[in-house]
N, C-alpha and C positions, 0 to 999 in steps of 0.2 A: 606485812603478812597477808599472803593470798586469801580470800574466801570465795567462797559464790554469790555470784551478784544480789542472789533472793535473798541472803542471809543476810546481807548488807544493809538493802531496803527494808529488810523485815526488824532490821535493829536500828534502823533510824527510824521507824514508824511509820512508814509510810504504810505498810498493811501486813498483813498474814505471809507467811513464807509462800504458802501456796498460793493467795490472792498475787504476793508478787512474779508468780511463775507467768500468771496471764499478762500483768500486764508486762512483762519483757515479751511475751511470745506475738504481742498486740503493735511491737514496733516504738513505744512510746518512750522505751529508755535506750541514751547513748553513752559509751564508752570509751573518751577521746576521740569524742566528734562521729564513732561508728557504731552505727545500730546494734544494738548487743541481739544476744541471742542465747538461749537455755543453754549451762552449761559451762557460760562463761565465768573466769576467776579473775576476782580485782582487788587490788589494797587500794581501799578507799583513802588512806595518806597518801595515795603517790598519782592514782586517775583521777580524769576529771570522769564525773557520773553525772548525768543529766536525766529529767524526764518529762516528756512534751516540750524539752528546751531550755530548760528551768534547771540550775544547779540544784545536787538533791541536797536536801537542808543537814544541818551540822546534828550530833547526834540530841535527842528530846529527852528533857526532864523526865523521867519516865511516872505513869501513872498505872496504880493498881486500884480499881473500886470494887468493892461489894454490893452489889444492884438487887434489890428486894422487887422484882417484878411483878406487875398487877396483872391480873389478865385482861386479853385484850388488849397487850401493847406488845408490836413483834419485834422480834431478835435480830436485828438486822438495823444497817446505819440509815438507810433510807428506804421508801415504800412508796413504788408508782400507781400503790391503792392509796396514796395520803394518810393511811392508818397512821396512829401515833408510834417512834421507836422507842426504844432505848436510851437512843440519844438523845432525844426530844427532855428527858428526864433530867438531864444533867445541863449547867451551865451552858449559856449561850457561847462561851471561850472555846468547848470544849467538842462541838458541836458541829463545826468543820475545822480544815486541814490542821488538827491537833492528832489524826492518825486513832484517837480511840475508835474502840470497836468490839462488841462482844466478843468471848472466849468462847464458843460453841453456841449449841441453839440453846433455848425451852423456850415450848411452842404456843402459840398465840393465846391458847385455852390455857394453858398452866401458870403458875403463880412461882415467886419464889427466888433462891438464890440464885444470881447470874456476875461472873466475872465481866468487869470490863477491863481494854489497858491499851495502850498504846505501842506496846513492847510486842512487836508481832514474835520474837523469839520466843517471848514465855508461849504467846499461841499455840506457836508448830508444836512445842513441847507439850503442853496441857492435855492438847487436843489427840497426841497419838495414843494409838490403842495400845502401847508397850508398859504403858504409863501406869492404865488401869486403874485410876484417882475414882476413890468409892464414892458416890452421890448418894443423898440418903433424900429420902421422898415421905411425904404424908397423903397417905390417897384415898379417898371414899370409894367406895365401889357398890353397885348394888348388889344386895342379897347376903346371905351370910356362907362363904365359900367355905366346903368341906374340911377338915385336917387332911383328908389326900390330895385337896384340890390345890391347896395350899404347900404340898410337897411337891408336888410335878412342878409349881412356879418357883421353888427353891431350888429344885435339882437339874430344872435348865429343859426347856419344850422348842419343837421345831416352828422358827418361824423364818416366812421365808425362803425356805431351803436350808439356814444354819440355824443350827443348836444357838440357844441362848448360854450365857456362861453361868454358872451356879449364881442364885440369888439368897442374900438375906431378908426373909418375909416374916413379918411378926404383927398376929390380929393384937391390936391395941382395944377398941372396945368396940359393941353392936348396938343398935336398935332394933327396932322391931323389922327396917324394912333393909340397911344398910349393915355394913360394915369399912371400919378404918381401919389400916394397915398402915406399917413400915415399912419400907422396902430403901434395900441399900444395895445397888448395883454399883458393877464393874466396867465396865462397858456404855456406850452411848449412840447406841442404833436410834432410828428415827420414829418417835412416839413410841417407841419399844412399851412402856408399862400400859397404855391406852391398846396397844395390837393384842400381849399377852394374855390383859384382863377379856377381850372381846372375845380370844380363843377359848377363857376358860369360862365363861358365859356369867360375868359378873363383869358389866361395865363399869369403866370409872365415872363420877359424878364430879369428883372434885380430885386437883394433884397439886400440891406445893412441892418443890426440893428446899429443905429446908440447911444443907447444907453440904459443901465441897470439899472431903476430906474432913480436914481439922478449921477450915473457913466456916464460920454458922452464923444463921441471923439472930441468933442467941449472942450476942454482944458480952465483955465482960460485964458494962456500965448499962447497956439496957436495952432489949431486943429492936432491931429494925424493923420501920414500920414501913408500908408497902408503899411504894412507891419511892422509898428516900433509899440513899446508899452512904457510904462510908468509906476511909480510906482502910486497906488491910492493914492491920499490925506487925508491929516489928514479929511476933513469933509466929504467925499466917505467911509473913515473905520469908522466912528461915522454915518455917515445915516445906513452904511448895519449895525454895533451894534446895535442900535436902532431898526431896524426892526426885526432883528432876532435872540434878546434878547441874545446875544452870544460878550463877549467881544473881541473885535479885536485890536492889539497893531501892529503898523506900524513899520518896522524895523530902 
């Protein structure tokens, strides 16, 4: 059965669907012996598929973890600032050509849940905006924002040039100088809840996501603590199947 080459690479783990677009577009991968190119369909039973030269590997045990990120550590396999990743966090095994790699961002300042996997198909999938997978967040903010201020950040404000998509915002409690909130978005524009709070003049102080859909660092057996991770459960790889029509099989 035909596919597309990125789909190929992206299910043997070699990266993201999209990260594999670059590297076919880069010249690195061959397809019976000829330099492939975007576009191209192959049944990986019947070509040979090379890249840099290298037979591409048979398909990978696949891995799903649940990463309780600290902040301070970015979202990303490597960093030509030497900062600590992601990856840094996990087994030295797992750490090169095992193809993990985070499932989207949260960014250097934020704390909290972060997919990783080697399964660049669950990726492409996670990551599209069709998907719409709700992220729920804990976030300080200064000041104590209006009940109107707090509706315009529910019912979706211009940023950027596009509307935000409707948000769920709920004041949890106050102090004298702050406020903490809920917030469960749709969507995953970049620092989106750090942009919105600055537009509505209550910066954030502090941001955990503390959970991915039905994925939470609320554990059945006992909450994940920051910096450690977890494998997902049998009913965490059957919700994300279920949502994103994509069979997922737990190692």
């Amino acid at each position: 059965m035909a596919d597309r080459l990125q789909k190929v690479l992206a299910q043997r783990g070699i990266a993201s669907r999209r990260q594999s677009e670059e590297i076919i577009r880069s010249g690195r991968v061959a397809v019976n012996g000829r330099t492939a190119q975007i576009g191209d369909t192959v049944d990986a039973s019947l070509d040979t598929i090379s890249i840099d030269g290298r037979p591409l590997p048979a398909s990978p045990a696949y891995q799903y973890l649940l990463l309780n990120k600290p902040c301070g550590v970015v979202s990303t396999c490597a960093d030509p600032q030497g900062r600590t990743t992601v990856l840094d966090l996990l087994p030295a095994a797992w750490r090169t050509g095992s193809g993990m790699h985070p499932v989207g961002r949260l960014d250097t300042n934020s704390a909290g849940a972060l997919l990783l996997t080697n399964d660049g198909e669950l990726t492409f999938r996670l990551t599209h905006p069709r998907h719409e997978i709700p992220k729920t967040y804990m976030v300080l903010v200064a000041g104590h924002p209006a009940p109107a201020t707090l509706d315009v950040w529910r019912s979706g404000i211009e940023l950027e040039g596009r509307v935000t998509l409707p948000a769920q915002v709920k004041r949890l409690s106050q102090d004298r100088q702050n406020t903490r909130l809920q917030i469960v978005l749709r969507e995953g524009r970049n620092r989106q809840i750090r942009k919105v709070a600055d537009l509505l003049g209550h910066p954030v102080l502090a941001l955990e996501r503390t959970a991915i859909g039905s994925v939470t660092l609320q554990s059945p057996s006992q909450p994940l603590v920051r910096g450690d991770y977890r494998q997902l459960t049998d009913l965490e790889t059957e919700w994300l199947s279920r949502i994103l029509k994509y069979r997922i099989t737990s190692p």
